[in-house]
Every structure is written in C-alpha cells, then in structure tokens.
C-alpha positions as CSV (number, residue, x, y, z in Angstrom):
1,X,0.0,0.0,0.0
2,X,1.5,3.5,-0.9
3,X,0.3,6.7,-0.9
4,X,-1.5,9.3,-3.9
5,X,-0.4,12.2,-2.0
6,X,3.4,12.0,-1.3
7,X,5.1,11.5,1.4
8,X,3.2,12.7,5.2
9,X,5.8,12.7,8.4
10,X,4.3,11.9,12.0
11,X,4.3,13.9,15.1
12,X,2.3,15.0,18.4
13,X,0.4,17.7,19.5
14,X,-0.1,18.2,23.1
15,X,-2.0,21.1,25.0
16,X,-0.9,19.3,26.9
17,X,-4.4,17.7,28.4
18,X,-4.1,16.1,31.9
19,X,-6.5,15.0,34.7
20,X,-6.5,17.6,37.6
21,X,-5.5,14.9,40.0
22,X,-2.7,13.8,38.1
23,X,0.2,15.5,39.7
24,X,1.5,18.7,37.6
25,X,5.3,17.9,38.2
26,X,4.8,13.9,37.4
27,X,2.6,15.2,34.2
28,X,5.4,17.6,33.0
29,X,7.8,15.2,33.1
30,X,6.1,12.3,31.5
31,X,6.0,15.0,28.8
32,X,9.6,15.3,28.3
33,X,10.0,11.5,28.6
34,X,7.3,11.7,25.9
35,X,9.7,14.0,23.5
36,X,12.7,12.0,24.2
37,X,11.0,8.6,23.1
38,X,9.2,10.6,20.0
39,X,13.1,11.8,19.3
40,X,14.5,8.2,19.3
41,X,11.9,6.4,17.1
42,X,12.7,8.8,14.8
43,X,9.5,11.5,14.6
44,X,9.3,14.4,13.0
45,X,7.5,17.1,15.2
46,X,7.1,17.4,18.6
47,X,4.4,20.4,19.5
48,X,3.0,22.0,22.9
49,X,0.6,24.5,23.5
50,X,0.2,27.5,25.9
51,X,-2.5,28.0,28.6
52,X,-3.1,29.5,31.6
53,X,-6.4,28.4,33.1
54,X,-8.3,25.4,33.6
55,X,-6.3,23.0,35.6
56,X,-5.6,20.4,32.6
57,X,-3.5,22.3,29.8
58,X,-0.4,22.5,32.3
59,X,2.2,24.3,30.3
60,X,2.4,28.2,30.5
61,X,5.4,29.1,28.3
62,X,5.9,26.1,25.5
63,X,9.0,28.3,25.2
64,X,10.4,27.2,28.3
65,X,9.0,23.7,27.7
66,X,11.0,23.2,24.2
67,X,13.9,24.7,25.7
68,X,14.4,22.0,28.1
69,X,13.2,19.6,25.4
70,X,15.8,20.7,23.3
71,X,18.6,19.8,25.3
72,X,17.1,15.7,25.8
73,X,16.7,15.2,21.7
74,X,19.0,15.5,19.4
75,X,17.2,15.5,15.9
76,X,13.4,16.0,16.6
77,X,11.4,19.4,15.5
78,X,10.1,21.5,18.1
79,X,6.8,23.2,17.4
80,X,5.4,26.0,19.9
81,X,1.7,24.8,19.8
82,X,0.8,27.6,20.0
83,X,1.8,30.7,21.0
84,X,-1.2,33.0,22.2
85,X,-0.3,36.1,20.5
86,X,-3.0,38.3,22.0
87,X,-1.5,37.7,25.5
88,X,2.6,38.9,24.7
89,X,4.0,42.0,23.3
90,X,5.4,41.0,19.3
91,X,8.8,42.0,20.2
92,X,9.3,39.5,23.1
93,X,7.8,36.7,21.1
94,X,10.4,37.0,18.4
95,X,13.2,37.6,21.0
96,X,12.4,34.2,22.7
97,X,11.8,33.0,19.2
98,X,15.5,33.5,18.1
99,X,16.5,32.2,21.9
100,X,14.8,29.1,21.4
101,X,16.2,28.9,17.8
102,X,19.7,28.4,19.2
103,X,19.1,26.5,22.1
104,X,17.9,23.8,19.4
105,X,20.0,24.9,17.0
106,X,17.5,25.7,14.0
107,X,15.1,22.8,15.5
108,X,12.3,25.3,16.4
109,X,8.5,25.9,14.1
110,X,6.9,28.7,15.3
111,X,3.1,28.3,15.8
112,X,0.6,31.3,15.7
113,X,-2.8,31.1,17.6
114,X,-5.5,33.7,19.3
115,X,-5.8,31.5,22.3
116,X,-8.2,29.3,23.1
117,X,-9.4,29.5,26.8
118,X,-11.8,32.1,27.8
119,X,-10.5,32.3,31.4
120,X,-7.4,33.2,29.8
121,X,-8.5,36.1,28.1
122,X,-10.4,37.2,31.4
123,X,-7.2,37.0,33.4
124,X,-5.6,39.4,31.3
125,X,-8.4,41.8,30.2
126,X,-8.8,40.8,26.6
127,X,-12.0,40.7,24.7
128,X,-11.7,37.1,23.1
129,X,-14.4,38.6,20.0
130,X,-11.1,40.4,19.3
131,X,-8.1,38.1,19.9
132,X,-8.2,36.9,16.4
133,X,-7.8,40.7,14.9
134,X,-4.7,41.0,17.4
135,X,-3.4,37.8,16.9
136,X,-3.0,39.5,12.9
137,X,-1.6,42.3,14.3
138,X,1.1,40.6,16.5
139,X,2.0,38.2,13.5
140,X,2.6,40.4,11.2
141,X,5.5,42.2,13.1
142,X,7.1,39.3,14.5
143,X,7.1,37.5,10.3
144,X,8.8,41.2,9.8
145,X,11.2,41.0,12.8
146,X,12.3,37.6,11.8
147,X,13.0,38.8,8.2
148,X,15.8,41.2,9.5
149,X,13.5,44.3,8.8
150,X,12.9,47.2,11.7
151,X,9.5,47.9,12.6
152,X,7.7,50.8,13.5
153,X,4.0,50.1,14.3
154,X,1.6,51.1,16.9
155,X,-1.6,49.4,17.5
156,X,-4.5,49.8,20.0
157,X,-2.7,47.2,22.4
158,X,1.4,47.5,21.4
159,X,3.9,50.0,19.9
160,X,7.1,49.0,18.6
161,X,9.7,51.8,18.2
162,X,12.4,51.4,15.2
163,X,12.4,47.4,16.7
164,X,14.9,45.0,15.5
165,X,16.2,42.1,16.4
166,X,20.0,42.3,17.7
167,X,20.9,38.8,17.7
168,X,19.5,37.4,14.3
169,X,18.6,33.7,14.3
170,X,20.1,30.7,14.0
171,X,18.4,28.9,11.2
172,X,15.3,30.5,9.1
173,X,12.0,29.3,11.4
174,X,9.8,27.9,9.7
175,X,6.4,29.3,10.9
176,X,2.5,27.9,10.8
177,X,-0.9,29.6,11.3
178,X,-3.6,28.2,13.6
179,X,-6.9,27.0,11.4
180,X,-10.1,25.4,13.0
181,X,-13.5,26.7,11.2
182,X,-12.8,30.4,10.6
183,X,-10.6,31.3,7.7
184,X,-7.9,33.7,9.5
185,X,-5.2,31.0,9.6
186,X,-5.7,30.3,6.0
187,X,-5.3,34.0,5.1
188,X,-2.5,34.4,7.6
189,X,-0.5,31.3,6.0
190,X,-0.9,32.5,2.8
191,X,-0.3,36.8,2.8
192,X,2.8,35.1,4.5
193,X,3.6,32.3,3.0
194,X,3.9,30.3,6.4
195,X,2.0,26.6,6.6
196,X,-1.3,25.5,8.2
197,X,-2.0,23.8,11.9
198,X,-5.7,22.2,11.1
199,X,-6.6,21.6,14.2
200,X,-9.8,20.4,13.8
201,X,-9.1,18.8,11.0
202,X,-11.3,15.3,11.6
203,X,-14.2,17.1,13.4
204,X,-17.2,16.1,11.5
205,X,-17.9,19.7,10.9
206,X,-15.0,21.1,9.7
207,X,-13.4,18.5,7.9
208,X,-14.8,19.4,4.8
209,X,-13.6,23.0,5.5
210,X,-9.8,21.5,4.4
211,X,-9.9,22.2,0.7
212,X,-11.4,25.2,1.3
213,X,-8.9,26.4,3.7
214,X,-6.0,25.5,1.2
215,X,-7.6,27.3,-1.8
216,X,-7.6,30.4,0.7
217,X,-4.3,29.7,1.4
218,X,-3.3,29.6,-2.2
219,X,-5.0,32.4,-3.4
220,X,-3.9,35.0,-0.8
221,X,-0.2,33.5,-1.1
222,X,-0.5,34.4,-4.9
223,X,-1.8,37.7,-4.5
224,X,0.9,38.5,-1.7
225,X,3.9,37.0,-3.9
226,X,4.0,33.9,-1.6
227,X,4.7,30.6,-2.1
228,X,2.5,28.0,0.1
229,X,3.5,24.3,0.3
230,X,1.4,21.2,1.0
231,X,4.5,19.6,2.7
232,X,4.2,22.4,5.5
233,X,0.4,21.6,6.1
234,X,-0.4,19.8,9.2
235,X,-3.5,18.0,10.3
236,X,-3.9,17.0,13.6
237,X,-6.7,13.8,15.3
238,X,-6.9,12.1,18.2
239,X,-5.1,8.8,18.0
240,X,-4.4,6.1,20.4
241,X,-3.5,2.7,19.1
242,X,-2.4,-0.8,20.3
243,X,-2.5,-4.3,19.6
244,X,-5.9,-5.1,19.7
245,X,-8.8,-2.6,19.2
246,X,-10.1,-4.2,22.7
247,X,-6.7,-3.2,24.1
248,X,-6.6,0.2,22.6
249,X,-10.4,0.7,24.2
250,X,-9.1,-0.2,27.7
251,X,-5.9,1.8,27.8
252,X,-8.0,5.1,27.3
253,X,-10.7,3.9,30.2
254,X,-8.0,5.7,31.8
255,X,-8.7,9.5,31.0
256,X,-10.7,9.4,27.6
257,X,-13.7,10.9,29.1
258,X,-12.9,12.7,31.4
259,X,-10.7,15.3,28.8
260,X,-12.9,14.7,26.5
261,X,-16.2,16.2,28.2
262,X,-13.7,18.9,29.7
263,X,-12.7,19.9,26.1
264,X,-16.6,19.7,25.0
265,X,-16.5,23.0,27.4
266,X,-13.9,24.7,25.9
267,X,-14.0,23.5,21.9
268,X,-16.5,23.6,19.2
269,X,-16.7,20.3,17.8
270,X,-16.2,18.1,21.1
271,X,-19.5,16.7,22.1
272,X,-20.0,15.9,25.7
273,X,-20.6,12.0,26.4
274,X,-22.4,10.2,29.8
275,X,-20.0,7.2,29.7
276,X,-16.3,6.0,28.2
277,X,-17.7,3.0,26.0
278,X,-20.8,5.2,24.3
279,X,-17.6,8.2,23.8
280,X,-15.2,5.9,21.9
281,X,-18.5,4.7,19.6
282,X,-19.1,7.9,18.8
283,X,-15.7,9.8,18.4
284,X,-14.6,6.7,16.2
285,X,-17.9,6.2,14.5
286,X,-17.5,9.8,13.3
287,X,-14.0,10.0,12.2
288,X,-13.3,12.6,15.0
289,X,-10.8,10.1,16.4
290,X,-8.9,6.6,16.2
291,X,-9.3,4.0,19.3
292,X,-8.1,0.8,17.4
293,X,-5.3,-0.6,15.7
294,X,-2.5,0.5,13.4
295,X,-4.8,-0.7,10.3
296,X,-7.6,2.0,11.7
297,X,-5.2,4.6,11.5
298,X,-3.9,4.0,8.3
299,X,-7.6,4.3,7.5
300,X,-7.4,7.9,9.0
301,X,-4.8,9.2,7.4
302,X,-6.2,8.2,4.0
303,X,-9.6,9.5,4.5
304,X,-7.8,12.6,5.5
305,X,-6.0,12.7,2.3
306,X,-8.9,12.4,0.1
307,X,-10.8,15.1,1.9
308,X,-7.7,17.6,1.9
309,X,-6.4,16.5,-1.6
310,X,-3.1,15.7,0.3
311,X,-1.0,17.1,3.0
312,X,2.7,17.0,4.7
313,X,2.3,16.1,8.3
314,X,-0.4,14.5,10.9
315,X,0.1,15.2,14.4
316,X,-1.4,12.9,16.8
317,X,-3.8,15.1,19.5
318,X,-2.0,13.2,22.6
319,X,-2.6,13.4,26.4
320,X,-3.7,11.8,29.2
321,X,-6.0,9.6,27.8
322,X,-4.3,6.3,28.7
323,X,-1.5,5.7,31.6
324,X,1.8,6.9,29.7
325,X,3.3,3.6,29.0
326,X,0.2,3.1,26.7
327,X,0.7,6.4,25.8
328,X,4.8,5.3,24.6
329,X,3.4,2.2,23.0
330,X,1.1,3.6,20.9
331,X,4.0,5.6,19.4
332,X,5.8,3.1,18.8
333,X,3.2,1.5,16.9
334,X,2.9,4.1,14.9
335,X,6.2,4.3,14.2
336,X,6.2,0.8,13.4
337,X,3.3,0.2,11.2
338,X,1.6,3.4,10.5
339,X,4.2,5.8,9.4
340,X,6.0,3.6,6.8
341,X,2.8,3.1,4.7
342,X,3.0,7.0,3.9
343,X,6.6,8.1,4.4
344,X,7.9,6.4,1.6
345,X,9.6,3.8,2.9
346,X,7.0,0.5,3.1
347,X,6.2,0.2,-0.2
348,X,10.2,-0.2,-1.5
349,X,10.9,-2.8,0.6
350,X,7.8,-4.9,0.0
351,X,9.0,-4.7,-3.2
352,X,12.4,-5.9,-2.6
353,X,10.4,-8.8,-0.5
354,X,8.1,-9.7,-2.9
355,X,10.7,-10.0,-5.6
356,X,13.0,-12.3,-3.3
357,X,10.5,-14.6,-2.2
358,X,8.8,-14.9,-5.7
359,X,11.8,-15.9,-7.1
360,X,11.2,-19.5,-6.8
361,X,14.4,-19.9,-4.5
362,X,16.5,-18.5,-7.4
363,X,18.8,-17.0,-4.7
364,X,19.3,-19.9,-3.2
365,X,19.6,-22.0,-6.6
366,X,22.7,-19.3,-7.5
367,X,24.2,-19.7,-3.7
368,X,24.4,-23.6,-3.9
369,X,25.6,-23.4,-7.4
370,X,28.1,-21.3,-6.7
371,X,29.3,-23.3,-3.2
372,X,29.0,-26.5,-5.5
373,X,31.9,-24.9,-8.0
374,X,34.1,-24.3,-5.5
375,X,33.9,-27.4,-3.8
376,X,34.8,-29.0,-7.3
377,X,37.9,-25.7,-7.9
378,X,39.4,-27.2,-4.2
379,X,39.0,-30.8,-5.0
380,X,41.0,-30.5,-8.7
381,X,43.4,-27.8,-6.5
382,X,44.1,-30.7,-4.1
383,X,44.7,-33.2,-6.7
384,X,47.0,-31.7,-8.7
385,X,49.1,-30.9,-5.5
386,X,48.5,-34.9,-4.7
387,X,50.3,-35.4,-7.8
C-alpha cells in the first residue's frame, strides 16, 4: 500500500491535556520522557501548547518547555503549539523566538494562535471577540522582525519603536498559522507564506472546510507574492492505538472521558458523552478520532488525504488519555506500522520482498551453485598438489 499524496511525516500535538488529580510535576515530566522517546523512534515534530487556566492544559510558556526539550533530543522538530499572540508584546515573542532557535540549534517551528481558553482572556483583560484581529496584528511584526526588517508600528494594544532584532537567528524558522472553522489562519498562512496547523481537521464539521482552507491559502499567497507548500500543512486527530482494538479501548478507560467532556467545554466540535464505551463509539464512529489498531489509522490518514487532496504532516492530538506507558506504546506502533505506509519507505521494501520470495528460491539455486563450483575448484586444487 502506498500513498497518492506524497510522502506525510508523523508527530504529536499536546495542550498538553491532563487529569486535575494527576500530579503537575509527574505530568510535566512524562512530557519530556514523551519527546525524548518521539526523538529516538525517529518522529518528526514534537508540539505544545500555551494555557493558563483550567487545571488540565499545564504548560504556560511552550518556550520554556522546548527549551528543556531541546537539550534531551538531538534531531526532533520542536513546534510551539501555540503561542497566544494576543496575550505577549510581538517583540518579546520574536526575541524568545530566536533564543529558542539556538538553544535547538535551528530545530524550532513557530506556531501562531488567538488563544483558546476564555479564562485566559479574562485573566488578562482581553475581549476574546477580538483576539483573532490582534493575533494579525502581533504576527505580522514578529514575520517582519524575523526577516531582518525594523519595525515601526503602533496598535491599540502595542507600539514598537524602530524594533529589530540584535541577535539574528540561527536557522530561518519555519512558521504555521492556527486554522479550525474560521478562515484567519488560512489567510495568515498564505499573505505570508507560512504553513497550516488544522486543528480540527477530523471534526465532522470542519473536515470538509480543508480544501477550502487550502484554496484560501493559495489564493492570498498568490496575490501577496508567496509561495504555500502542501508539505508544511499539518492536520492533527486524536489517536491512540495498540494491539488489539479491545486493548486500545481499555488503555484510554483511563482519561478518555474525562478530557474529552472537559474539552466539549472549551472547543467547538467536542460533544460531551455520559460514559467512556458510548464516547469511543461515537468519536470513532465519526471520524473525530482513532481508538483501534494501526490498520484503523492508516484508514485515517487516508480518508484525510482524500478530503484535503493531500497534506505534509499528521500530528497525533495526545494526552492523558491512557496511563503513559500506553501512551509510549502507541508511538511506537505508529512508528512501526503506520508511518512507513506513507513516508515512503513500506512500499520499496515490500518490493524488494516480494521479488525475493517470488523468485522461486532462485537465490538460493545461484548460492548452492556457486558453493558447488568451488567445492569442485578445491577438490581438482588438491589433486593436482597430490600429484
């Protein structure tokens, strides 16, 4: 089996979601155990959000988070998932921006959202209606700050005074756009040529939104003399796998639910359920999510690829839903059976397999030959030296 898209890499997208009662330090760094196995099977992305309310997404600077991630991996992209822009002065994001960049040494993505939480936005005095308009605002001067360029601008919520940026980066950072329903990440990714974060790309409701979103994306990169590129669009789903689809069901008795009704809260999309079994019917029954085996997700990923007309990376919506030794084997699962049918690499060795054992034992026929003739060279060798 190979894909009619090209090539799609695999990562992980983490809020990151915990139960209340699991313990914040022991959460954290299950986290950074999670990064460190992602790194050694040989992942591509690695993404964490920023929050600041609501007891379950722990992480209040991903900055700080990646940094320490940074110095555990070795080869492993590091995506800031995301970075509220409404809550930080431009400036200071594209500061730690270029820190990060050389703590990881070029291994940083830079993710743009307007915030999600409500309480959030209460905390700090900002009218969510308009977090989305700021969020524009703040990403345009930080694309310009990371371009070299100095920037005078001045807002109803910043001023930046002849700003530049006096250490430059390390590497060029790639950068991606937020996109759930509305089309501002679209429009973002394409004035400025930067990729697309679907998150909601297997909700029901917005997945056919994901051709629409990438014609936005390719007609505002066309009028703003952009380029946009399918191998920088990622979709993200919920996806736990194991053995067994019995297996996989049990593993996430652990925290399915209760994430899952406390995201119905906060997120469009996420309907709330009375009890884990009648949940995991109806998430997988709709496509929003994969509780099953590695052949369900290869289903996913396909049926994503038809609906988007093909895309660069998935990233798996991870967190507490299952004890994190589940959590570690499902990735390697993924790694192990998933990933190869769409990376490029399954379908050439298959070949190479087929061709071997189709050979009617051909290799083996030339091997004994061979061993037979120079059984018969030594003999005549030994002979002659007989004589």
């Amino acid at each position: 089996m190979a894909s009619n898209y090209g090539n799609v890499e695999f990562g992980a997208f983490l809020a990151p979601w915990h139960k209340a009662e699991t313990d914040a330090n022991y959460a954290i760094h299950s986290d950074l155990e999670l990064v460190e196995h992602m790194d050694r099977l040989g992942f591509a992305e690695f993404w964490i959000g920023e929050h600041h309310s609501g007891g379950v997404e722990i992480v209040s600077s991903p900055e700080v988070f990646l940094a320490a991630a940074s110095q555990r991996t070795s080869r492993i992209k590091l995506g800031l998932g995301v970075v509220s822009l409404p809550y930080h002065h431009p400036f200071m994001v594209a500061e730690r921006l270029v820190l990060l960049d050389h703590l990881s040494r070029g291994r940083v993505v830079f993710g743009a959202g307007p915030g999600q939480l409500v309480d959030d936005a209460n905390i700090l005095g900002i009218d969510p209606v308009q977090s989305r308009k700021k969020m524009e605002d703040a990403f345009d001067v930080i694309h310009r700050l990371l371009n070299g360029e100095t920037v005078t601008k001045q807002t109803d919520w910043f001023t930046c005074n002849d700003a530049y940026l006096h250490v430059t980066p390390y590497s060029t950072i790639d950068k991606a756009v937020t996109a759930t329903v509305s089309p501002t990440g679209p429009k973002l990714a394409g004035k400025y040529g930067a990729g697309i974060l679907s998150l909601a790309a297997t909700n029901p409701d917005a997945i056919g939104l994901l051709a629409d979103h990438w014609q936005i994306a390719e007609q505002l990169a066309a009028e703003n003399g952009q380029v946009v590129d399918r191998r920088n669009w990622r979709l993200t789903g919920i996806m736990h796998v194991a053995e067994t689809e019995e297996q996989a069901r049990e593993d996430v008795r652990h925290g399915l639910l209760y994430l899952l009704n406390y995201l119905s809260e906060v997120t469009p999309g996420f309907p709330k359920f009375p009890d884990v079994d009648s949940l995991i019917d109806g998430i997988t029954s709709s496509g929003l999510a994969v509780i099953g085996t590695p052949e369900m997700a290869i289903a996913q990923i396909e049926r994503l690829q038809d609906a988007s007309g093909g895309f660069g990376k998935f990233l798996v919506l991870h967190g507490e839903w299952a004890r994190p030794a589940a959590g570690l084997k499902s990735f390697e699962l993924i790694a192990e059976k998933v990933a190869p049918v769409f990376n490029g690499t399954a379908a050439s060795r298959r070949r190479g397999y087929d061709q071997t054992v189709n050979s009617n034992r051909a290799g083996a026929a030339a091997t004994e030959a061979g061993q037979a003739e120079a059984r018969q060279r030594f003999d005549a060798e030994r002979s002659v030296v007989a004589n």
